[in-house]
N, C-alpha and C positions, 0 to 999 in steps of 0.2 A: 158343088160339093166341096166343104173344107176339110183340113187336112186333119181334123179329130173325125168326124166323118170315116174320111178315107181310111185310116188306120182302125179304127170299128171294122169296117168290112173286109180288111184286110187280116184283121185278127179272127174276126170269123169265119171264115172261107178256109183258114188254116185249122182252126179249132175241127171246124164242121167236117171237113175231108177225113183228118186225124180220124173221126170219131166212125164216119164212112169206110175206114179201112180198119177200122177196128186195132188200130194202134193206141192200146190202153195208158201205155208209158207215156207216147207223146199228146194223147189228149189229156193228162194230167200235166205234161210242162207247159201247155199252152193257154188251160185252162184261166190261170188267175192272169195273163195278160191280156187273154179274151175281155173278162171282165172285168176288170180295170176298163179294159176301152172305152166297152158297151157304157161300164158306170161316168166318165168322163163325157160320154157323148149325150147322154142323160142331163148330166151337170149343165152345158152348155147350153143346151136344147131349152133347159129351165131359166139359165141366164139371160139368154134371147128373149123368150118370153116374157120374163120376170121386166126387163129393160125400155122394151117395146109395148108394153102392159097389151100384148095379147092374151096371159090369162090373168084374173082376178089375183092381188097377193096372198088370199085364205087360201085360194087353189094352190097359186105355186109352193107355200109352207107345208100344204096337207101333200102334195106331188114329191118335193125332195124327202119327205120325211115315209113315204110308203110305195115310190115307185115300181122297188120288186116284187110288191105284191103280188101276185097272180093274176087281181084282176084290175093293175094297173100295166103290169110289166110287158105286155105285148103291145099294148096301144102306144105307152110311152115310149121305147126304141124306138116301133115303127115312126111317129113323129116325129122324134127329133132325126132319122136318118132320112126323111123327106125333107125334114127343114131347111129353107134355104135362106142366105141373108146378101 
C-alpha cells in the first residue's frame, strides 16, 4: 500500500465514522478532503495503468474523463485501492 493509498483510507474511515455518528458538522469538514483523496487515488491508479499499458489509452481517456459515474465510480476506487506497484 502507498501513501496516496493510505491517506484514501484514512480519510475514509474518518469521513465514514463522522457520517456513523451522525456528526453533520464534521462530515461536511471532512467531506471535500475525503474526496480529494478518493479523486487523487483514482488519478494515480489511472497513471499506473495509463504507464504500464494495463488498460487501453481510449479506456484510460474515457476512465479519467467519467470515473464518478455511478456506474464507473465503485469499481474504479475499489481498483485503484487494491492496486499495487
Amino acid at each position: 500500500m502507498n501513501n496516496v493509498q493510505k491517506n484514501y483510507m484514512v480519510e475514509k474511515a474518518a469521513y465514514d465514522a463522522a457520517k456513523e455518528n451522525e456528526d453533520w458538522e464534521l462530515v461536511e469538514r471532512l467531506e471535500i478532503p475525503y474526496l480529494e483523496a478518493e479523486s487523487e487515488m483514482v488519478e494515480w491508479a489511472l497513471d499506473h495503468a495509463d504507464k504500464s499499458n494495463m488498460i487501453p489509452p481510449e479506456l484510460i481517456l474515457t476512465l479519467r474523463d467519467k470515473w464518478m459515474f455511478p456506474q464507473y465510480h465503485e469499481r474504479m476506487v475499489d481498483l485503484a485501492f487494491r492496486l499495487s506497484v
